[in-house]
Biotite code that builds the C-alpha atoms (Angstrom):
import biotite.structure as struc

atoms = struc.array([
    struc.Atom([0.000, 0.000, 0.000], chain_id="A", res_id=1, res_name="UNK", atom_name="CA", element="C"),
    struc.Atom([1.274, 3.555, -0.897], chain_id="A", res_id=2, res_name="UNK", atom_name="CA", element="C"),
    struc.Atom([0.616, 6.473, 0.662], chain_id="A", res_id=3, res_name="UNK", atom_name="CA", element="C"),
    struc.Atom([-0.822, 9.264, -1.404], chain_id="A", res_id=4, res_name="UNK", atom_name="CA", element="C"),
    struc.Atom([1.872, 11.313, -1.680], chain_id="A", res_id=5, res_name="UNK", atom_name="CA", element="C"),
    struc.Atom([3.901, 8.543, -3.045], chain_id="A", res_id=6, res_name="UNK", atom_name="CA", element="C"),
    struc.Atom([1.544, 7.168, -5.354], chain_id="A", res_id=7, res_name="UNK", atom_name="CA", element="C"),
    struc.Atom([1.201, 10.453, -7.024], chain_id="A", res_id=8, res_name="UNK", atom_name="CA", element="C"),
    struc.Atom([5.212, 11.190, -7.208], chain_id="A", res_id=9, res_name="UNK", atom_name="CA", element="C"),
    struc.Atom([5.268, 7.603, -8.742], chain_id="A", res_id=10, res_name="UNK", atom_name="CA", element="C"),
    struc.Atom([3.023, 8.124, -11.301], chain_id="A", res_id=11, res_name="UNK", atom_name="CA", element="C"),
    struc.Atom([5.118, 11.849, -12.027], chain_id="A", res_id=12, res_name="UNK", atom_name="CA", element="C"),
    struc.Atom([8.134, 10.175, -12.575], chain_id="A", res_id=13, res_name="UNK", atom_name="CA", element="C"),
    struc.Atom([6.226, 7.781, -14.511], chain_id="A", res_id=14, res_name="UNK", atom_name="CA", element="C"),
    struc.Atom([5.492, 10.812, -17.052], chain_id="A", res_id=15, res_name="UNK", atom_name="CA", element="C"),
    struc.Atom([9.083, 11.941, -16.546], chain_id="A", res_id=16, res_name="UNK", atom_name="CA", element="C"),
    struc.Atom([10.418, 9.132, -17.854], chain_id="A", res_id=17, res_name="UNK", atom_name="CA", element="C"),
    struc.Atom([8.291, 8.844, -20.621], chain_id="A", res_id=18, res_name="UNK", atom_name="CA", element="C"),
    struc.Atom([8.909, 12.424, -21.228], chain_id="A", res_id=19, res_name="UNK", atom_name="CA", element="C"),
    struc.Atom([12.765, 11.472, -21.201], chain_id="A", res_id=20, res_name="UNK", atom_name="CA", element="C"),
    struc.Atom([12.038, 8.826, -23.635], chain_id="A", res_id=21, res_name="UNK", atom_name="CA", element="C"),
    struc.Atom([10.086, 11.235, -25.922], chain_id="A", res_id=22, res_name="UNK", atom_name="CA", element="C"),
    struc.Atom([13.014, 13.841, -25.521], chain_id="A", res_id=23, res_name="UNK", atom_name="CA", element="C"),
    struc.Atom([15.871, 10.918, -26.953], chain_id="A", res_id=24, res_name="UNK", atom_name="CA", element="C"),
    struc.Atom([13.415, 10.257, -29.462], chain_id="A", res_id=25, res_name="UNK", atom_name="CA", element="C"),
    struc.Atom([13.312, 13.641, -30.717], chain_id="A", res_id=26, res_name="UNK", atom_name="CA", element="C"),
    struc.Atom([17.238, 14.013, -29.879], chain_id="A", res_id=27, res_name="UNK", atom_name="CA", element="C"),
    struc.Atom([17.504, 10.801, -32.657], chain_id="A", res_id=28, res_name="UNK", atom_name="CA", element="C"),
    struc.Atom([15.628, 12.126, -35.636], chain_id="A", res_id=29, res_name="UNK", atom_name="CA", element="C"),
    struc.Atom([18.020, 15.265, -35.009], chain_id="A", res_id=30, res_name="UNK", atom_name="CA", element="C"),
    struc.Atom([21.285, 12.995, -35.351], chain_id="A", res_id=31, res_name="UNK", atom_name="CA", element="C"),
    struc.Atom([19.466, 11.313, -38.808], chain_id="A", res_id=32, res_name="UNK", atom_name="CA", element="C"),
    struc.Atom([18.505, 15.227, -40.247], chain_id="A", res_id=33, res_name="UNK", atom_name="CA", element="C"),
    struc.Atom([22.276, 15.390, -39.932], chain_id="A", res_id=34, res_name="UNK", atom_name="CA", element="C"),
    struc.Atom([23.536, 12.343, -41.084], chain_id="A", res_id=35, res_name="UNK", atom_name="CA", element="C"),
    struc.Atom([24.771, 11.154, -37.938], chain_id="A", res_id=36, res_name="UNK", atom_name="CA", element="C"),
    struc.Atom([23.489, 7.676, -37.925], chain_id="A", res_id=37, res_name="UNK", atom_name="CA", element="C"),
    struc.Atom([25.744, 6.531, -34.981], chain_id="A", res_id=38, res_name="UNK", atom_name="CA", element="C"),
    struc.Atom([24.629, 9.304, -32.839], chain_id="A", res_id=39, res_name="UNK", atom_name="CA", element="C"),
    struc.Atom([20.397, 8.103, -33.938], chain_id="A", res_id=40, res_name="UNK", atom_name="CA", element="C"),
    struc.Atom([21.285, 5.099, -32.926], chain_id="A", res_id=41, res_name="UNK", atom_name="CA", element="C"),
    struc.Atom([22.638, 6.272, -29.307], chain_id="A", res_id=42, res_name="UNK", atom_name="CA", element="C"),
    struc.Atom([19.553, 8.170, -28.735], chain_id="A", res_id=43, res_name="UNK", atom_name="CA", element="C"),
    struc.Atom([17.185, 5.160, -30.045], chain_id="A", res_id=44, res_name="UNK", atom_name="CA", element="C"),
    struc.Atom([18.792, 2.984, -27.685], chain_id="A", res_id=45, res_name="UNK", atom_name="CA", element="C"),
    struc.Atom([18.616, 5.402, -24.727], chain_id="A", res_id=46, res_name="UNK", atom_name="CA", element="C"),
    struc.Atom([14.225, 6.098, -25.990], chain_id="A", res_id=47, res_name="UNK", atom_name="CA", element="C"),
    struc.Atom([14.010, 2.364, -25.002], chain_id="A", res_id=48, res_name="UNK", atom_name="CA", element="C"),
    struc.Atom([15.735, 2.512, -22.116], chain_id="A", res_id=49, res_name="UNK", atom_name="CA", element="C"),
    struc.Atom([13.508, 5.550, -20.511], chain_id="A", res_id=50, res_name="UNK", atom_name="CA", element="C"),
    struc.Atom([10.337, 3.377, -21.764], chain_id="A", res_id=51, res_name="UNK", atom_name="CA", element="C"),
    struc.Atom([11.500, 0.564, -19.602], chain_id="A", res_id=52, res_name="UNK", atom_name="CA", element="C"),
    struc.Atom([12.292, 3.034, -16.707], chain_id="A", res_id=53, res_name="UNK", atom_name="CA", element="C"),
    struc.Atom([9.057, 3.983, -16.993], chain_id="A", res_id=54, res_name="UNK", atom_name="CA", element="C"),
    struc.Atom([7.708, 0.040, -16.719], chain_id="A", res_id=55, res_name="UNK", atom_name="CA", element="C"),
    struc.Atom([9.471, -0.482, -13.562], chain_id="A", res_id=56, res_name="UNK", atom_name="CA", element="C"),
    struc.Atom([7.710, 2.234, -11.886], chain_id="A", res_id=57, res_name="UNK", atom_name="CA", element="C"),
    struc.Atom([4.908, 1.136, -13.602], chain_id="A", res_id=58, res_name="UNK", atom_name="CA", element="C"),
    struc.Atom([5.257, -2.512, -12.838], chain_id="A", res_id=59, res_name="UNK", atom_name="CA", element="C"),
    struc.Atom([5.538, -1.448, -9.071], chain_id="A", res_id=60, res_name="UNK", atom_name="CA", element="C"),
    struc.Atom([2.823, -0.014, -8.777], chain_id="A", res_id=61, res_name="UNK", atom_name="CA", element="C"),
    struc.Atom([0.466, -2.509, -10.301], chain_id="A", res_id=62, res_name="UNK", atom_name="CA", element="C"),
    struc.Atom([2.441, -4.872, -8.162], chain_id="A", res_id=63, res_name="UNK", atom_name="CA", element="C"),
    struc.Atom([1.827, -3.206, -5.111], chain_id="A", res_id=64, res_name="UNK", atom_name="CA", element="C"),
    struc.Atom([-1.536, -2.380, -5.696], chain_id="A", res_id=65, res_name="UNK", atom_name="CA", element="C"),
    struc.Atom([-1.210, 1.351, -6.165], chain_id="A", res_id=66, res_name="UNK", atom_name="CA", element="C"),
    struc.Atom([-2.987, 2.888, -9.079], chain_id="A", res_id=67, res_name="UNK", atom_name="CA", element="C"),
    struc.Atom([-1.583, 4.161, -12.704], chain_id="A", res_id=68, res_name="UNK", atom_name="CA", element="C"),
    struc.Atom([-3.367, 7.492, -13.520], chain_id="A", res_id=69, res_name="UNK", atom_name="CA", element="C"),
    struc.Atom([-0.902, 8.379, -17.367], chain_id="A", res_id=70, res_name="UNK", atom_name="CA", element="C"),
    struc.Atom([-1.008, 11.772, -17.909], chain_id="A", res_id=71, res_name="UNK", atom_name="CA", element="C"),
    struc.Atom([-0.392, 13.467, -21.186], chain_id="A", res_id=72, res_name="UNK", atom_name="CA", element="C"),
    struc.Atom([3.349, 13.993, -22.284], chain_id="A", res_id=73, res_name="UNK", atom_name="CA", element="C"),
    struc.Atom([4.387, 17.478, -22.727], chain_id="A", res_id=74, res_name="UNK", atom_name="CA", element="C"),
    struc.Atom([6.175, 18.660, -25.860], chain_id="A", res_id=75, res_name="UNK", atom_name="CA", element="C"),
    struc.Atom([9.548, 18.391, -26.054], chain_id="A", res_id=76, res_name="UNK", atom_name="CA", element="C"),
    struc.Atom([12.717, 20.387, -27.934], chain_id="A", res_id=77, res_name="UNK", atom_name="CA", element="C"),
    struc.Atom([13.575, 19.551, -31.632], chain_id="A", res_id=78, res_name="UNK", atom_name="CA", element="C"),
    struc.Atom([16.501, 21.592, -32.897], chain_id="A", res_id=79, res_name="UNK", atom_name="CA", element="C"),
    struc.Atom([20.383, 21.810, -31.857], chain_id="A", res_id=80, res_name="UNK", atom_name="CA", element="C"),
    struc.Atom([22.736, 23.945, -32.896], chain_id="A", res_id=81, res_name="UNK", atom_name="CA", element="C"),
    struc.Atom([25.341, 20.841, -32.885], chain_id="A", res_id=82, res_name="UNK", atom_name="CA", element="C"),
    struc.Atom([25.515, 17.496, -31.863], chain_id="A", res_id=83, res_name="UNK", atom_name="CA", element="C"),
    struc.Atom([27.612, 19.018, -28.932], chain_id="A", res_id=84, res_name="UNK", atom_name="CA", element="C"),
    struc.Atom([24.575, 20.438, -27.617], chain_id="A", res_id=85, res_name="UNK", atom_name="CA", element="C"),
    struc.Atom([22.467, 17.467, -28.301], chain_id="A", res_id=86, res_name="UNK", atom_name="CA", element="C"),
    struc.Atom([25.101, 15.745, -25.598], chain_id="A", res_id=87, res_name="UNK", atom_name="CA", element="C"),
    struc.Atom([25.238, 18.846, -23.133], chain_id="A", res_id=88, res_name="UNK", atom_name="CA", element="C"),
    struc.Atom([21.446, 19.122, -23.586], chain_id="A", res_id=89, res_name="UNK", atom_name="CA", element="C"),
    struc.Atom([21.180, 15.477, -22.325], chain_id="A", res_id=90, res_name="UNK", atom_name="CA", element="C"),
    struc.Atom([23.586, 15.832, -19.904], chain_id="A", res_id=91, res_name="UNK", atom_name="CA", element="C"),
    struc.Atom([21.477, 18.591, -17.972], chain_id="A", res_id=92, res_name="UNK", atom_name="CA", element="C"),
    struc.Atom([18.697, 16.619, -18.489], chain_id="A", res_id=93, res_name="UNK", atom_name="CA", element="C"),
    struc.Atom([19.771, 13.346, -16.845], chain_id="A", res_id=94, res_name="UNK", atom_name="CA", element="C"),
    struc.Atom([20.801, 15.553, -13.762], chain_id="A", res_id=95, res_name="UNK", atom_name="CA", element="C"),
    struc.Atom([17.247, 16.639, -13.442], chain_id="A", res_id=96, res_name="UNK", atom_name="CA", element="C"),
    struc.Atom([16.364, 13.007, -13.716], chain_id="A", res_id=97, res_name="UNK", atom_name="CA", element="C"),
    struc.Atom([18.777, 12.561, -11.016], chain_id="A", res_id=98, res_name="UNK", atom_name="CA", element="C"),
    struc.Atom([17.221, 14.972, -9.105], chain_id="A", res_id=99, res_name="UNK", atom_name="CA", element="C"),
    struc.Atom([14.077, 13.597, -9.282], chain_id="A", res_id=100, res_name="UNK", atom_name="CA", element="C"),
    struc.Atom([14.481, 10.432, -8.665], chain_id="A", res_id=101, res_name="UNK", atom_name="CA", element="C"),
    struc.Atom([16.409, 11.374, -5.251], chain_id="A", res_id=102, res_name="UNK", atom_name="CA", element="C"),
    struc.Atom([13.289, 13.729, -4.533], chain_id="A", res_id=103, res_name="UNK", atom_name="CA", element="C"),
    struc.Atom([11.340, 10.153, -4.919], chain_id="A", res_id=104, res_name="UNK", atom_name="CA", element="C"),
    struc.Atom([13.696, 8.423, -2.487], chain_id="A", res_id=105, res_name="UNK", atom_name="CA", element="C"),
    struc.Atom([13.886, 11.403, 0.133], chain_id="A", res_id=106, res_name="UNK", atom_name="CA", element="C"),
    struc.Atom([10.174, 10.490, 0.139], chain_id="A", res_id=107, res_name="UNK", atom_name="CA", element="C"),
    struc.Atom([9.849, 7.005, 0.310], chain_id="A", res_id=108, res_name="UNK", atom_name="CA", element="C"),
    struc.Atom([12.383, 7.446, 3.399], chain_id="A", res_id=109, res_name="UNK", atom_name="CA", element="C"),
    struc.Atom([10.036, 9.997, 4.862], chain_id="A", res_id=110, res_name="UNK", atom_name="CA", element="C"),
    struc.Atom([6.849, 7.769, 4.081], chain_id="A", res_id=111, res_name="UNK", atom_name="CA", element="C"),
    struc.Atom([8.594, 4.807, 5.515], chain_id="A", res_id=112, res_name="UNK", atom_name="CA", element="C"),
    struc.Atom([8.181, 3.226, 2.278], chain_id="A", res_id=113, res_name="UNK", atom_name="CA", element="C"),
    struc.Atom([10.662, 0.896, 1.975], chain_id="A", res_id=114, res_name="UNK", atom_name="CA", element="C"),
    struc.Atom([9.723, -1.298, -1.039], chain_id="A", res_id=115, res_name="UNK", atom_name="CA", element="C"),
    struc.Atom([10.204, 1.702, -3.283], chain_id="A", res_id=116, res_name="UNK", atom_name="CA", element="C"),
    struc.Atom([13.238, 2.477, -1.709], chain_id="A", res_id=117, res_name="UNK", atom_name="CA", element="C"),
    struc.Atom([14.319, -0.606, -2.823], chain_id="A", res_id=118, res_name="UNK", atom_name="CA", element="C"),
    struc.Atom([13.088, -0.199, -6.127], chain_id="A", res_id=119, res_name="UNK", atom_name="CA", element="C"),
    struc.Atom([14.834, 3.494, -6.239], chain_id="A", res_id=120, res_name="UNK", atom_name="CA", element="C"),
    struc.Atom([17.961, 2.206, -5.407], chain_id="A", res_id=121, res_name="UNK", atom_name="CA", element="C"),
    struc.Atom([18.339, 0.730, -8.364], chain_id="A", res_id=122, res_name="UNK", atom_name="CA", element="C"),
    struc.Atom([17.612, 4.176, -10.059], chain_id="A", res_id=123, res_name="UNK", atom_name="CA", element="C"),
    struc.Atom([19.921, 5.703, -8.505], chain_id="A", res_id=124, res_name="UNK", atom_name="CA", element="C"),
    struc.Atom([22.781, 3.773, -9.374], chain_id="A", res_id=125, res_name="UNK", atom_name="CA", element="C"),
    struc.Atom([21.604, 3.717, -13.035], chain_id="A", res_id=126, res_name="UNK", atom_name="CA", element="C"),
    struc.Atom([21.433, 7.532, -13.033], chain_id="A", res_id=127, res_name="UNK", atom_name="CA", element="C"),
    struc.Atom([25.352, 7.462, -11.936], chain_id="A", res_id=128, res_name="UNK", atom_name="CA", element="C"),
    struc.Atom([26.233, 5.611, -14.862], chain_id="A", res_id=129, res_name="UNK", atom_name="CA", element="C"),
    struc.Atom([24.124, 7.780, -17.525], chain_id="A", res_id=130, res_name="UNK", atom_name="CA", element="C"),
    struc.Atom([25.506, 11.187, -16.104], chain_id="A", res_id=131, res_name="UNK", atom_name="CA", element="C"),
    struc.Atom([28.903, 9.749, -16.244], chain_id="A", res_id=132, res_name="UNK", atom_name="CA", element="C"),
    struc.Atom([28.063, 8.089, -19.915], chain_id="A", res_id=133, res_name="UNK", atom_name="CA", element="C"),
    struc.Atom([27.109, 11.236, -21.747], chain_id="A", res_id=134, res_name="UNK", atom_name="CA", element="C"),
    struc.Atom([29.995, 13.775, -19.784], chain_id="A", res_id=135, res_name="UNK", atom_name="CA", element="C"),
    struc.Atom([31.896, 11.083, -21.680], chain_id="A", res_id=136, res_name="UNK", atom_name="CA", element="C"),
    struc.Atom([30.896, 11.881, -24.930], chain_id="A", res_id=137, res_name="UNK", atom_name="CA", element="C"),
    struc.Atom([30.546, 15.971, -24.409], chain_id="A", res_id=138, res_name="UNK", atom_name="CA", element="C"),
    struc.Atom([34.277, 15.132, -23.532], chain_id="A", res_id=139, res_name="UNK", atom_name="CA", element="C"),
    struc.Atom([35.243, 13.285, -26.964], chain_id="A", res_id=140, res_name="UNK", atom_name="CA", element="C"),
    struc.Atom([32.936, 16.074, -28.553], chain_id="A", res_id=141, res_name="UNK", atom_name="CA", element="C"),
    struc.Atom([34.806, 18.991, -27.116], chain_id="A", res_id=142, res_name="UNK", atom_name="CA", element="C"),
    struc.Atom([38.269, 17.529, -28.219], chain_id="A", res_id=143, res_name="UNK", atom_name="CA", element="C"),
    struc.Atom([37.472, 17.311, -31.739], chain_id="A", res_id=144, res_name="UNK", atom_name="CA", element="C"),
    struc.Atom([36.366, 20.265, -32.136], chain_id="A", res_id=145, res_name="UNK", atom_name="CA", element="C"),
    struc.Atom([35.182, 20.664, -35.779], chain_id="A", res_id=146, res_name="UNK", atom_name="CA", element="C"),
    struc.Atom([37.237, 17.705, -36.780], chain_id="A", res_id=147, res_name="UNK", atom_name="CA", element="C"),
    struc.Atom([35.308, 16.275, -39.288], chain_id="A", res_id=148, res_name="UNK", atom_name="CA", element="C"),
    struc.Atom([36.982, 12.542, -38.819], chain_id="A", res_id=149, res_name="UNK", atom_name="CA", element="C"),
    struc.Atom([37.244, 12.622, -35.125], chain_id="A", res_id=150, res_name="UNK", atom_name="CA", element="C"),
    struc.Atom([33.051, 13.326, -35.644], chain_id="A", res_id=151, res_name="UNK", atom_name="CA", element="C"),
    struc.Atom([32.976, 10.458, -37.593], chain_id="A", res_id=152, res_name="UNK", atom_name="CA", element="C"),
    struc.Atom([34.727, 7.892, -35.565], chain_id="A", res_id=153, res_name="UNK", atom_name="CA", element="C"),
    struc.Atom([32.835, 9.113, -32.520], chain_id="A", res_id=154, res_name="UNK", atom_name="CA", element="C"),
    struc.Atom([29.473, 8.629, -34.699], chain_id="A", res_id=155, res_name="UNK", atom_name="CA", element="C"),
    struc.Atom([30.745, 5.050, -35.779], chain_id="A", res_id=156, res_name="UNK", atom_name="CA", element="C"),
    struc.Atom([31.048, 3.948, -32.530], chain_id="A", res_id=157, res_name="UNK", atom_name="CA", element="C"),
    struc.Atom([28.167, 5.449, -30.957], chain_id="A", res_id=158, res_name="UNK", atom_name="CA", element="C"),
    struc.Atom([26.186, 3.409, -33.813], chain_id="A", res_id=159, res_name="UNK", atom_name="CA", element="C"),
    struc.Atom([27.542, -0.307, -32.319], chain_id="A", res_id=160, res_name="UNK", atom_name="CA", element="C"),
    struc.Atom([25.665, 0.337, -29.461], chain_id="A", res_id=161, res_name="UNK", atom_name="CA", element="C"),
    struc.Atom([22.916, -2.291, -28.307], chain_id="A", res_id=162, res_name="UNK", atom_name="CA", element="C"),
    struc.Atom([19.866, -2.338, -26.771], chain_id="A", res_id=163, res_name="UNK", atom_name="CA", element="C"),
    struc.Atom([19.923, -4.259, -23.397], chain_id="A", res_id=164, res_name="UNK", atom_name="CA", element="C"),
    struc.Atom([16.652, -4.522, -21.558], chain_id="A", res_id=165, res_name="UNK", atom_name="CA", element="C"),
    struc.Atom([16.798, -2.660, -17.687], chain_id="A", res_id=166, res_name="UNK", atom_name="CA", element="C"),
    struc.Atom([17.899, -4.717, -15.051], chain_id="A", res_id=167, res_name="UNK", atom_name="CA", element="C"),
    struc.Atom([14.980, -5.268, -13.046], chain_id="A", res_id=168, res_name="UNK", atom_name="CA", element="C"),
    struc.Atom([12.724, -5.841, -16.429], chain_id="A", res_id=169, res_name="UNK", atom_name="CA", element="C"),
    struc.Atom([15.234, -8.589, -17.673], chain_id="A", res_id=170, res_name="UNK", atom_name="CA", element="C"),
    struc.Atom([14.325, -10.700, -13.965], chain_id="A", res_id=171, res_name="UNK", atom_name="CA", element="C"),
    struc.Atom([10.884, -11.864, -15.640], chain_id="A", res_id=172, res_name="UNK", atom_name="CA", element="C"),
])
C-alpha cells in the first residue's frame, strides 16, 4: 500500500520518464537530419531505455496495488545547434532526472516506504552511470572540435551500441 503522496510522485516520474524517452526520441531524428546515424542510434537505444524506466515504476505499482493514472506527455525540444549540444542538452537533463528520482527516495524514506526504496535504489545507481556516460561523450565532442573525422569515428562507434533490456525488467 502507498501512501498518497507517493503514489502520485510515482506516477510523475512515470510521465518523466516517458517524457525522457520522448526527448531521446526527438534528440535521434536530429542525429538522422544530420547524417549522424551513430549518434540516432545512441539516442534510439537510450528512448528504449527511458520506456522501460518507466515500466518499472509502472510494474511497481500494479504490483503493489497502487494505481496508474498516465497523464499526457508534454512537448519536447527539436533543434540543436550541434551534436555538442544534443550531448550537453542530455547531460542537464539526466541531472534533473537525477534529481528527481532522489526527490522520490527522500520520500519514500520519509513515508517509511521501503519497497520503493528498494526499487529506487536501483535508479539511482543507473542515473550514476548515464551522467557519467554522456559527460563522456561531451568530452570526446569537445576535443574534436570541428574535426570532421574525429566526428565520424565518434558517430561510428556510438552506432555499435545495443539495446539491453533494464535490469529489473530482464528478472521476468
Amino acid at each position: 500500500m502507498f501512501s498518497t503522496k507517493v503514489e502520485e510522485a510515482l506516477n510523475a516520474q512515470i510521465n518523466a520518464e516517458m517524457w525522457s524517452a520522448y526527448l531521446y526520441l526527438s534528440m535521434a531524428a536530429y542525429c538522422h537530419e544530420q547524417g549522424l546515424a551513430g549518434m540516432a542510434n545512441w539516442f534510439e537505444v537510450q528512448f528504449k531505455e527511458e520506456q522501460d524506466h518507466a515500466m518499472i515504476i509502472y510494474k511497481h505499482l500494479v504490483a503493489r496495488g497502487g494505481r496508474v493514472k498516465l497523464a499526457p506527455i508534454a512537448e519536447v525540444e527539436t533543434e540543436w545547434a550541434s551534436p555538442l549540444a544534443v550531448f550537453e542538452n542530455t547531460l542537464t537533463h539526466e541531472k534533473k532526472v537525477t534529481s528527481l528520482i532522489n526527490e522520490l527516495y527522500a520520500l519514500a524514506t520519509e513515508e517509511k516506504d521501503y519497497a520503493t526504496q528498494s526499487m529506487l535504489k536501483w535508479f539511482i545507481d543507473e542515473q550514476v552511470e548515464e551522467e557519467e556516460n554522456v559527460k563522456t561523450l561531451i568530452d570526446n565532442l569537445r576535443m574534436i572540435k570541428d574535426n570532421g573525422f574525429g566526428l565520424y569515428m565518434i558517430d561510428k562507434e556510438l552506432g555499435a551500441r545495443t539495446y539491453t533490456q533494464a535490469a529489473p525488467l530482464a528478472k521476468e
